[in-house]
PAMI-387045 format. One record per residue (C-alpha): y, z, x; residue number from 1; residue in three letters. Coordinates in steps of 0.001 Angstrom, whole numbers, always signed. Layout:
REC   north      up    east   n res
REC       Y       Z       X NUM ALA
...
END
This chain:
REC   north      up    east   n res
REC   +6333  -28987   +5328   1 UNK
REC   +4372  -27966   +2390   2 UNK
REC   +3109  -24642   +2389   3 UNK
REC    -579  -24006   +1020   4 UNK
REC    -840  -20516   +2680   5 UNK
REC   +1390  -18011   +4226   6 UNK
REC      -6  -15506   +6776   7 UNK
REC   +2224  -12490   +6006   8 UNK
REC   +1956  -10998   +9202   9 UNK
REC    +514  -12136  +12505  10 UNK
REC   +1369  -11712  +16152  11 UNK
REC   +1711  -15392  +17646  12 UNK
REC   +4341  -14578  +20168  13 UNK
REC   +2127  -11943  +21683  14 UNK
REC    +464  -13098  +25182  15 UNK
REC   -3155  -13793  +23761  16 UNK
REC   -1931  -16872  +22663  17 UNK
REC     -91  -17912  +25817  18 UNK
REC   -2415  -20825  +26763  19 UNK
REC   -3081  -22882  +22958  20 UNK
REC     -22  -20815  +21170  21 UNK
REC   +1288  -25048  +20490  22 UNK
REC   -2204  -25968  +19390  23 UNK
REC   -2675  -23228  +16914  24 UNK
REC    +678  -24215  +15520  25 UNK
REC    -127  -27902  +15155  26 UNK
REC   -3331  -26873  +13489  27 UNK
REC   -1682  -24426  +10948  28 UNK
REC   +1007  -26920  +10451  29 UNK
REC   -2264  -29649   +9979  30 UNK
REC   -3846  -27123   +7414  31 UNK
REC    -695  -26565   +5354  32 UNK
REC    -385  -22378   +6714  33 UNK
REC   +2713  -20661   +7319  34 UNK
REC   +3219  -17410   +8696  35 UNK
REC   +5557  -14105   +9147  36 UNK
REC   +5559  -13608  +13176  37 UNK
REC   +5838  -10070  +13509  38 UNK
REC   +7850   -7735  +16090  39 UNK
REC   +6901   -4711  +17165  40 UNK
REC   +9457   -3799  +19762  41 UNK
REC  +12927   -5090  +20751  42 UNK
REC  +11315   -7853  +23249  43 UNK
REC   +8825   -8979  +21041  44 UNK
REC  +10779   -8973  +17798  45 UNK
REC  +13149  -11703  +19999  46 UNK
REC  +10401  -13742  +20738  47 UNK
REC   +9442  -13673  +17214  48 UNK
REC  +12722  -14923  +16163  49 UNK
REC  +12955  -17585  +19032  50 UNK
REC   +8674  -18814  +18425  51 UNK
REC  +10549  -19047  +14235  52 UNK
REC  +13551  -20835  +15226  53 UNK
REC  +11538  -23889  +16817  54 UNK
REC   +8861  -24318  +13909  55 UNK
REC   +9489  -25114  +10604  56 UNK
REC   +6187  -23312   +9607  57 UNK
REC   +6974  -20015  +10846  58 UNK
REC   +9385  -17037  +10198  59 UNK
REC  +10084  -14004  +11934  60 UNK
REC  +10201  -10319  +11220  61 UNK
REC  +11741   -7840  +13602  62 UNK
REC  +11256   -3724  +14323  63 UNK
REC   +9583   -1213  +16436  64 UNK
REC   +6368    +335  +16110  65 UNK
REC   +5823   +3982  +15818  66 UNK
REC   +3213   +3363  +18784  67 UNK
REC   +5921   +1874  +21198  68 UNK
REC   +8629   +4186  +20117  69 UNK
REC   +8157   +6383  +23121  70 UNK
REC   +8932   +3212  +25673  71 UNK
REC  +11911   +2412  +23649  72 UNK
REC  +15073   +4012  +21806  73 UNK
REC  +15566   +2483  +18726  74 UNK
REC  +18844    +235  +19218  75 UNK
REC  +20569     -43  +15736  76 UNK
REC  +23098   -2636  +16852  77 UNK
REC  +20950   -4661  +18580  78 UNK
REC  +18218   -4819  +16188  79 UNK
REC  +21054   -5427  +13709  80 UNK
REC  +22704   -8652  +15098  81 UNK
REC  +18768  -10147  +16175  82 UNK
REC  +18507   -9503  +12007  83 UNK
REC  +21342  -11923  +11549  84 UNK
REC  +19098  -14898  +12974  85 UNK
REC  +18398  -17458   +9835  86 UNK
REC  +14643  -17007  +10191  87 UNK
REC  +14606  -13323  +10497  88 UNK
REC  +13217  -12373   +6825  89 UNK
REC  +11825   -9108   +7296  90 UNK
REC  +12803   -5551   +9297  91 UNK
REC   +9272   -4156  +10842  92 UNK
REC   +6304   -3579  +11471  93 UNK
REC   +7759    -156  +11402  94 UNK
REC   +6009   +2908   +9646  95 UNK
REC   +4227   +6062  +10633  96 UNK
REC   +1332   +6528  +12976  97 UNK
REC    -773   +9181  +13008  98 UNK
REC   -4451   +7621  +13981  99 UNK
REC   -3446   +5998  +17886 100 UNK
REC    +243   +8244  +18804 101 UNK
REC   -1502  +10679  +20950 102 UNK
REC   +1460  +13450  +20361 103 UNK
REC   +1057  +14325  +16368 104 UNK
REC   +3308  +17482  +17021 105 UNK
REC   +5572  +18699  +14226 106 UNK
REC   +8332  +17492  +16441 107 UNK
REC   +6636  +14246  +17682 108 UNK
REC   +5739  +13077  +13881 109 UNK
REC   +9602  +14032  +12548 110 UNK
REC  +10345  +11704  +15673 111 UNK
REC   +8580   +8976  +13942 112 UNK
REC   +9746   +9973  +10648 113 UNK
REC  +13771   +9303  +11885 114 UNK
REC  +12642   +6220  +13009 115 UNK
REC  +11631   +4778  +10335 116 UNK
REC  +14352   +6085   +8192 117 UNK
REC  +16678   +4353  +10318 118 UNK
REC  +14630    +968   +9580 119 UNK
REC  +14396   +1649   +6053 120 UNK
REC  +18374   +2315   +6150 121 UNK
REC  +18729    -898   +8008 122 UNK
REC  +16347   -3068   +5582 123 UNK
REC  +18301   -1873   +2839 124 UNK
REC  +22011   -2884   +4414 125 UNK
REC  +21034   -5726   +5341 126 UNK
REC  +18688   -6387   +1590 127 UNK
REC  +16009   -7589   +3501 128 UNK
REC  +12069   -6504   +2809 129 UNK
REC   +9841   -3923   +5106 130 UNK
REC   +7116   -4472   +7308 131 UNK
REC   +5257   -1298   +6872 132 UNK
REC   +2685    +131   +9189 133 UNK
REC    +981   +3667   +8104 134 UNK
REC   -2479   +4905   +9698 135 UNK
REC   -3307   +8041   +8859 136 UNK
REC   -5469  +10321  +10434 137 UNK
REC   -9068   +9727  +10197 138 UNK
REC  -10520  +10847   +6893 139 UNK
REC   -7158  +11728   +5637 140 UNK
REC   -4392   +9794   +3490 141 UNK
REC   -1288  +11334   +5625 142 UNK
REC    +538   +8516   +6813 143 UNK
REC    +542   +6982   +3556 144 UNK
REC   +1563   +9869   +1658 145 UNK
REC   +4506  +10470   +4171 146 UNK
REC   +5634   +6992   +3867 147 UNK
REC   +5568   +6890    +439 148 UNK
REC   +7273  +10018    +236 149 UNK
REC  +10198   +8878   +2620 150 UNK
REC  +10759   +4917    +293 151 UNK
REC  +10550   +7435   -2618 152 UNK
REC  +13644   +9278   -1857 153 UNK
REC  +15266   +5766    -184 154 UNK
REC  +14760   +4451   -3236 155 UNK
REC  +16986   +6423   -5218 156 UNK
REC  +20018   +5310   -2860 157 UNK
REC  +18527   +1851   -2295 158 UNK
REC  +17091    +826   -5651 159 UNK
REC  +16824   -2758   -4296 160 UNK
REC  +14244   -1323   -1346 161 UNK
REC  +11156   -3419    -861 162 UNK
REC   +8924   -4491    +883 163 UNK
REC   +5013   -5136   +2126 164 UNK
REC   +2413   -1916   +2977 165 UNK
REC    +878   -3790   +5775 166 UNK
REC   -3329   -3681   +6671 167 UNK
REC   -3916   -1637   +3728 168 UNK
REC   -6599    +513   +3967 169 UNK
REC   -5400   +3030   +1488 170 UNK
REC   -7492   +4259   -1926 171 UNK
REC   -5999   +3047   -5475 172 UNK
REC   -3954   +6014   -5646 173 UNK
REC   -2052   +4626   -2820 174 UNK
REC   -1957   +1392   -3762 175 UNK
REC   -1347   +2170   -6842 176 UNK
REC   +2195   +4276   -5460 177 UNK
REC   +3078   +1744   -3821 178 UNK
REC   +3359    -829   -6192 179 UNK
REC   +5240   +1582   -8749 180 UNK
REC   +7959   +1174   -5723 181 UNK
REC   +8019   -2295   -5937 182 UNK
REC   +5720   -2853   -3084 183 UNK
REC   +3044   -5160   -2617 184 UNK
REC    +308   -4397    -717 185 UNK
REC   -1488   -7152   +2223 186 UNK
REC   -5473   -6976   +3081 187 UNK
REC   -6456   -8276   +6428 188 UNK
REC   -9878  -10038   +7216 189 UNK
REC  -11633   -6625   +7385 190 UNK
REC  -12266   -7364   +3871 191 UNK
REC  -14560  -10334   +4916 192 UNK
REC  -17343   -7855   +6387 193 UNK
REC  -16348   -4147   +5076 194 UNK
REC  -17046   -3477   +1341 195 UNK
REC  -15119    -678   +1224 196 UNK
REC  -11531   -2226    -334 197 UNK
REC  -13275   -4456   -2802 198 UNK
REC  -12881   -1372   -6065 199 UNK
REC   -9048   -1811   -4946 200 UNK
REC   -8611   -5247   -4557 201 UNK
REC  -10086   -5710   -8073 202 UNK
REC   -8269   -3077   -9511 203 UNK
REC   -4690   -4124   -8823 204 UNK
REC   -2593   -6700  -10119 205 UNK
REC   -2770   -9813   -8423 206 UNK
REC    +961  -10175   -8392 207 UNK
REC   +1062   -7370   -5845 208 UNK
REC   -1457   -8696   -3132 209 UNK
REC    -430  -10381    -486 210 UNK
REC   -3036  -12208   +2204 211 UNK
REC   -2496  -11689   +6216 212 UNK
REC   -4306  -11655   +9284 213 UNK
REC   -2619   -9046  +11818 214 UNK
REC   -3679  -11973  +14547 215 UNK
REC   -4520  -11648  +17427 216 UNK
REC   -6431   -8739  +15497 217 UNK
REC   -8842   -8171  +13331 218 UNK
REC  -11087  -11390  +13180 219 UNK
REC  -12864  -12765  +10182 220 UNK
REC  -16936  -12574   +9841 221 UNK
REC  -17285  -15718  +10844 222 UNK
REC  -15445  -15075  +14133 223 UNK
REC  -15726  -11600  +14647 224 UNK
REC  -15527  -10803  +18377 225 UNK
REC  -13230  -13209  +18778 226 UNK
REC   -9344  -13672  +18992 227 UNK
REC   -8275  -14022  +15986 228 UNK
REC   -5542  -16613  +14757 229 UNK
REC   -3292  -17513  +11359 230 UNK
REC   -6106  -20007   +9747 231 UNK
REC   -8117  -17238   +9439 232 UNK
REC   -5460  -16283   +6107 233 UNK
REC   -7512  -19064   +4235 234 UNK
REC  -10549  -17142   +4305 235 UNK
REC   -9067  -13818   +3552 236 UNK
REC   -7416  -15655    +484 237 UNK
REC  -10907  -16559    -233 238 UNK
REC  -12351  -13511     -82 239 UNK
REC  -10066  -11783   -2586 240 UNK
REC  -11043  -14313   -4750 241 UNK
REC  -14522  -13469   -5112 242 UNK
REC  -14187  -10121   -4609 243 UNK
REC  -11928  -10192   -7863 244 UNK
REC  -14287  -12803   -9196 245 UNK
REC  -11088  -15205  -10385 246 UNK
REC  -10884  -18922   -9192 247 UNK
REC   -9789  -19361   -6158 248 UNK
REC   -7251  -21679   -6794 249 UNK
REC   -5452  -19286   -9266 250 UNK
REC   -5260  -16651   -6678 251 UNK
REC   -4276  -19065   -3456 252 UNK
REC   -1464  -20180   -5657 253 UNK
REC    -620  -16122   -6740 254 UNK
REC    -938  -15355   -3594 255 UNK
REC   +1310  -17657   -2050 256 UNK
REC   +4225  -17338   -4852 257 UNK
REC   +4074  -13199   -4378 258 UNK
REC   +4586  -14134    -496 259 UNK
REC   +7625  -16753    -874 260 UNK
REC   +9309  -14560   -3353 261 UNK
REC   +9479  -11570   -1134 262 UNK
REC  +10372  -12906   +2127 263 UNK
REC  +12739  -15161    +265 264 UNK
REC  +11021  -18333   +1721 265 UNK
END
């Protein structure tokens, strides 16, 4: 199909889309959208894969969450052989937490720290891009400055290590760290209604942006209360347009090629 938009993250295997999940597809596919179905967990990262493998629109990524880490024990081998699937493009959403994991112990956050250095590890063996979540504590930067800290040291033994810093809500400092990895960063429809992004998203270079929705999350102004869903990545495309003030048609197309190069799509 030809691809207009990519979501670069989105949650269509989850169960809020259980009664139109087809019709939402059709209508994506009608609209010329894509998207990166993303796993948080073992169960959910194999129904990412399997929604992928039976629509030409979609691709998968697959990880666990720092938030369901404590229902599950990260299973290298497994998550290793559900990597080998074709549509599989990505290893996450996997990060640090430190805003909804209740236990923010020393202990607890080294927990979550191991984890994700074992996803990192795995991204890099298998030269495949990161998911990554990071929430920091309110009114702090922590997450992000621990994450960064732990791809700055993986980079030095995995030079090739990239990736995508997920729902940014960072400052430019972060943004600005991450992209000196070789990261991009994604903005969410939060941008539609909160002004508070808009200084970054004009600030950074446009090959470095990606667009996503975090669906069933997260709903654009023109929805908001609602569930949302992958179309909404056309508006959140257009709003980084006119927040940046460039035509829109110059960033869609941006946009889209910084997407496709680093999923490899």
């Amino acid at each position: 199909m030809r691809t207009c938009f990519v979501d670069a993250h989105c949650h269509l295997q989850f169960d809020a889309y259980t009664d139109d999940r087809d019709f939402i597809i059709k209508q994506m596919r009608e609209q010329n959208v894509s998207a990166v179905v993303v796993g948080c967990d073992l169960e959910s990262s194999r129904q990412a894969a399997a929604l992928a493998e039976t629509h030409d629109n979609l691709v998968a990524a697959i990880g666990l969450h720092p938030a369901h880490a404590p229902q599950e024990v990260f299973n290298h081998e497994a998550y290793r052989a559900l990597a080998a699937h074709p549509k599989v493009v990505a290893i996450g959403e996997c990060g640090l937490d430190f805003f909804r994991v209740e236990d923010t112990t020393d202990a607890a956050v080294q927990e979550q720290k191991n984890l994700f250095t074992m996803q990192i590890a795995l991204a890099a063996e298998l030269d495949k891009p990161l998911i990554i979540h990071a929430r920091p504590t309110r009114g702090t930067m922590d997450a992000y400055h621990d994450a960064l800290e732990l791809l700055t040291e993986a980079k030095k033994a995995f030079p090739n290590l990239r990736g995508d810093m997920h729902f940014f809500a960072g400052g430019l400092a972060e943004a600005e760290a991450c992209i000196a990895l070789g990261f991009t960063v994604s903005f969410t429809a939060v941008i539609t209604f909160a002004r508070e992004y808009d200084a970054v998203i004009r600030a950074l270079p446009l090959a470095s942006i990606l667009a996503e929705t975090d669906a069933p999350y997260v709903a654009p102004v023109s929805h908001r209360g609602e569930r949302n869903d992958p179309l909404a990545v056309i508006e959140v495309v257009a709003k980084i347009a006119e927040i940046r003030g460039d035509d829109l048609e110059t960033v869609r197309t941006a946009l889209l090629s910084n997407t496709m190069r680093l999923f490899a799509l």
